[in-house]
C-alpha positions as CSV (number, residue, x, y, z in Angstrom):
1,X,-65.1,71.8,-161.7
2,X,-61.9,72.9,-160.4
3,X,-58.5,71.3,-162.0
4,X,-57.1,68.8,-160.2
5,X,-53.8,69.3,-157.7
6,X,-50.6,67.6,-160.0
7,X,-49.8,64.7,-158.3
8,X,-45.5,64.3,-158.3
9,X,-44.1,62.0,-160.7
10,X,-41.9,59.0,-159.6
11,X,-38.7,60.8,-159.8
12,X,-40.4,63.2,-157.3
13,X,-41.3,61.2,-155.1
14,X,-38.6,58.8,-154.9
15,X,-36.7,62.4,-154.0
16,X,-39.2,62.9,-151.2
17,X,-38.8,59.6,-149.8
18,X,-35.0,59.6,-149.6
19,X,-35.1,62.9,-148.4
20,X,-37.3,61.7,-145.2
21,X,-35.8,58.3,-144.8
22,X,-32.1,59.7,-144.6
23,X,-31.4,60.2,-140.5
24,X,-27.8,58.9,-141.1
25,X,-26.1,61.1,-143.1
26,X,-27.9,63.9,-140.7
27,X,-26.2,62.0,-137.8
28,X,-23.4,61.7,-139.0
29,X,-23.3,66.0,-139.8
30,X,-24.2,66.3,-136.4
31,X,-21.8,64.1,-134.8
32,X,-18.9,65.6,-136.5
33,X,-20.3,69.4,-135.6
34,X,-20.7,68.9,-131.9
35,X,-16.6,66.8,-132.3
36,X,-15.1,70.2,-133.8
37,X,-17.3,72.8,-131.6
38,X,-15.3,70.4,-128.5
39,X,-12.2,70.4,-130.0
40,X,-12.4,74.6,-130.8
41,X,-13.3,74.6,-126.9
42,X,-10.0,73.2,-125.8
43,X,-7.6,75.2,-128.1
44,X,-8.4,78.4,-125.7
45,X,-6.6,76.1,-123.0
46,X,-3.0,77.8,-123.9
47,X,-0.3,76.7,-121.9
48,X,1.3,80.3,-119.9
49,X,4.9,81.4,-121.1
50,X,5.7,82.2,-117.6
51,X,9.5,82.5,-116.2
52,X,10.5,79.6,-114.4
53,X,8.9,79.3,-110.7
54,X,5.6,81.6,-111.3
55,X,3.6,78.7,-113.1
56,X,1.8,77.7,-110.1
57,X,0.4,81.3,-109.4
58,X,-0.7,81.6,-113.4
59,X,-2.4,78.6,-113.7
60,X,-4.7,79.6,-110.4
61,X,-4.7,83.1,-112.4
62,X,-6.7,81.0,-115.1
63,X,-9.8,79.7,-113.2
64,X,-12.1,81.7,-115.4
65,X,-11.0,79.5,-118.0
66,X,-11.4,76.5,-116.7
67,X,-14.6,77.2,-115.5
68,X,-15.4,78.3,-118.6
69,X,-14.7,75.3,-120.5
70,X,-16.0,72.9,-118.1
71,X,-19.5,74.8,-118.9
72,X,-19.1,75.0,-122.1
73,X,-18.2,71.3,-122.6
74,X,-21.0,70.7,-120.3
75,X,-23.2,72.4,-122.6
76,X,-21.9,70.3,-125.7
77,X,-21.8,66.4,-123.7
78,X,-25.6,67.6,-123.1
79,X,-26.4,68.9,-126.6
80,X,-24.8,65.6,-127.9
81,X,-26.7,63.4,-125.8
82,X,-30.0,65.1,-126.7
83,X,-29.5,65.1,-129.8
84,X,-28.7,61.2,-130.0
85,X,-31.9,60.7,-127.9
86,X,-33.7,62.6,-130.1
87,X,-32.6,61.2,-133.4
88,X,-32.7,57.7,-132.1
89,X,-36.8,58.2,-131.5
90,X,-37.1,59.7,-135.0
91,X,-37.6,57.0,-138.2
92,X,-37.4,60.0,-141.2
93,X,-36.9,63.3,-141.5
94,X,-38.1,66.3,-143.4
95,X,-36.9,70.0,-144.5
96,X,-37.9,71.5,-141.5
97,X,-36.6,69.1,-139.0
98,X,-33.4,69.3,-141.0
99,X,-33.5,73.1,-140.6
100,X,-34.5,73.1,-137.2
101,X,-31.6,70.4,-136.8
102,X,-29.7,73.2,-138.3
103,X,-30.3,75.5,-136.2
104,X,-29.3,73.7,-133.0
105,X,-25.5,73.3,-134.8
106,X,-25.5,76.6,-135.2
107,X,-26.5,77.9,-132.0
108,X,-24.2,75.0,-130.5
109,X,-21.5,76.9,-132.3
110,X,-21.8,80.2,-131.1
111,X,-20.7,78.6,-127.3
112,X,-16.4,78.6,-128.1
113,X,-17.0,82.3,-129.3
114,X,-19.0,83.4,-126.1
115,X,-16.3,81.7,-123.7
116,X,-13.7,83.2,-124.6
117,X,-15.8,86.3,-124.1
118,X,-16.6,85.6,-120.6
119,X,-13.4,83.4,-119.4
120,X,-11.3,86.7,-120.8
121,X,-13.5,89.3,-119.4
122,X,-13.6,87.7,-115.9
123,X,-9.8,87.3,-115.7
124,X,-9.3,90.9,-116.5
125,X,-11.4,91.8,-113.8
126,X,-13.3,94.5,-115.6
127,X,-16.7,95.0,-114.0
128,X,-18.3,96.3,-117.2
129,X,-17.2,93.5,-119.1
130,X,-18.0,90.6,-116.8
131,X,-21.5,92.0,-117.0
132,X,-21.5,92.2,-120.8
133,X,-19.8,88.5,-121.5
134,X,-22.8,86.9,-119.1
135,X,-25.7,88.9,-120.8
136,X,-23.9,87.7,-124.0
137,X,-23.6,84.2,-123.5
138,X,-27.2,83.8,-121.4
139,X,-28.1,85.2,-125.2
140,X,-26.1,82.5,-126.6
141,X,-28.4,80.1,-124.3
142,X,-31.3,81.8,-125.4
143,X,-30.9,81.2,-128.9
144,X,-30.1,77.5,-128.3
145,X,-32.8,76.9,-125.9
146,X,-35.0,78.4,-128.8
147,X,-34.1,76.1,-131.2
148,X,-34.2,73.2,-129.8
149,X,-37.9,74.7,-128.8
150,X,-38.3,75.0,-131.9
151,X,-37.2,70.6,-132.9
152,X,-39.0,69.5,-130.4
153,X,-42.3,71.6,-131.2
154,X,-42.0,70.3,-135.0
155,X,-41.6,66.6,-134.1
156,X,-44.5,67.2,-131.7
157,X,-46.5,68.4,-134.6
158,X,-45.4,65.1,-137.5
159,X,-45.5,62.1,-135.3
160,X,-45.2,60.7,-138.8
161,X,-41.4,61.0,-138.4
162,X,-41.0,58.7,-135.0
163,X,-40.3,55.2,-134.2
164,X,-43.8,53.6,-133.5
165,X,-42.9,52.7,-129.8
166,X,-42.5,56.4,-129.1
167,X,-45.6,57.7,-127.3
168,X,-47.6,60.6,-129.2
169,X,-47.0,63.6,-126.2
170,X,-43.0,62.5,-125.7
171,X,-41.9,65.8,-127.6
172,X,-45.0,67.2,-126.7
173,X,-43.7,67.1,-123.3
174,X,-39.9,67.9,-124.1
175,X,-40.7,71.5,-124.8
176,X,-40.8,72.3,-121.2
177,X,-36.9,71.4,-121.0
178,X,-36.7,74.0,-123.9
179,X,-38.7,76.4,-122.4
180,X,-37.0,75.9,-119.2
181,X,-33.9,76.8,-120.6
182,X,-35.0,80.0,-122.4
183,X,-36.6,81.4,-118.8
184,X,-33.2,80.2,-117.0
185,X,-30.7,81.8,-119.5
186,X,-33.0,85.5,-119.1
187,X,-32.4,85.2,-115.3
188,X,-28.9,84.3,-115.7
189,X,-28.9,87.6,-118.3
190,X,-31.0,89.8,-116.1
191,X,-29.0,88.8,-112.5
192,X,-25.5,89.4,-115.0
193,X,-27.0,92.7,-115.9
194,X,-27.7,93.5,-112.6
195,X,-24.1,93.2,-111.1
196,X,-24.3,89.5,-109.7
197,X,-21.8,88.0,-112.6
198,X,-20.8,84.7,-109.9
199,X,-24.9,83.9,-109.3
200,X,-24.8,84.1,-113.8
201,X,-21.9,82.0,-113.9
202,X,-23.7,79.5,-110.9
203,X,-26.5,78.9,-113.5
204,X,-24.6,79.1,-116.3
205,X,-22.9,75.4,-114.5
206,X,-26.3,74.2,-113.0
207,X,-28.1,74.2,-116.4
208,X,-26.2,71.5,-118.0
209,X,-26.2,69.5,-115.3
210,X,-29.7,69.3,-115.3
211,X,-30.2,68.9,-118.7
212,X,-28.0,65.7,-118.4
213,X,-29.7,64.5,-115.4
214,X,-32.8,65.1,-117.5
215,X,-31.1,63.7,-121.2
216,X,-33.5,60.8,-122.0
217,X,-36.4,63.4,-121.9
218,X,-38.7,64.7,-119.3
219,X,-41.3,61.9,-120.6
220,X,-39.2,59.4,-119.5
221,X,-38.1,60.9,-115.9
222,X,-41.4,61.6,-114.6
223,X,-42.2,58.1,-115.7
224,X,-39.6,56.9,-113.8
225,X,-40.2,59.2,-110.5
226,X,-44.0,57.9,-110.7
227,X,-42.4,54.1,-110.7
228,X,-40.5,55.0,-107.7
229,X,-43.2,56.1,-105.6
């Protein structure tokens, strides 16, 4: 007969069960992540030391900044929203959400680092360069898109962790928008690559803006398209 698996010990498992029952403090981490990736965003918004009368002409100089940064923010409203979405369907957590929760913060934080790449790169006018900022930062979407493929996909797989009123396929479903993203960031990368650095930057925009159209889930918008027809 073989020997029996150890069962955990109460100290154990009262670990375990704070460990899945604690959303907050992860919340919390989160919410204070995306506030400082926002707030590293703006501090590339220098004003110009220009000599008096030539302001007007430097500030429409900067577009590529601006542009930039309105993505970019874009990119973090959306990641904000989804992630409050997401954490308001979920009751517990384990390690590997937390690490996959992990790995969206990181990603996330990679965005401040690739705009200044691109915003810089296109205002020098360096042909070269625009190319290589886009590829970069479509690889910084990548990597995002990925991980939040990646939260979704393990939440799909431990329906243990979510509110009972949240239906079985809902995360199921929300790896599309993930996967979505991954495909949409390669274009963006292989059109960048190929010379076409304003179509990159074009999807580079539309992305967020679908993915806040689309920020209570996919689940829940074709629910409400079906009710509409």
């Amino acid at each position: 007969m073989g020997a029996e698996r150890a069962r955990p010990g109460p100290a154990a498992a009262q670990e375990e069960a704070a460990l899945r029952s604690d959303t907050a403090r992860a919340v919390g981490f989160s919410d204070a992540v995306f506030a400082i990736i926002i707030t590293v965003l703006v501090l590339e918004l220098n004003p110009p030391e220009v000599p008096p009368g030539g302001m007007g002409h430097i500030l429409l100089e900067q577009w590529p900044t601006y542009l930039a940064y309105v993505t970019s923010y874009l990119w973090v409203a959306v990641g904000w929203l989804n992630h409050k979405g997401t954490y308001h369907r979920i009751r517990r957590t384990d390690r590997g959400l937390q690490w996959w929760n992990l790995g969206v913060l990181f990603s996330t934080a990679l965005l401040p680092f690739a705009t200044v790449v691109v915003s810089r790169s296109v205002q020098a006018g360096d042909r070269a360069d625009e190319m290589l900022a886009v590829v970069l930062y479509a690889a910084v979407g990548v990597v995002l898109s990925a991980a939040w493929l990646g939260l979704y996909h393990h939440l799909s797989r431990h329906e243990d962790l979510l509110q009972e009123r949240v239906p079985a396929r809902f995360f199921a479903v929300e790896r599309g928008r993930a996967v979505l993203g991954i495909g949409a960031y390669a274009v963006a990368a292989l059109v960048g690559w190929l010379g076409a650095v304003p179509v990159a930057l074009v999807i580079f925009l539309l992305l967020p803006l679908f993915y806040a159209l689309s920020s209570n889930g996919f689940y829940d918008l074709r629910r409400r398209l079906r009710r509409r027809r």
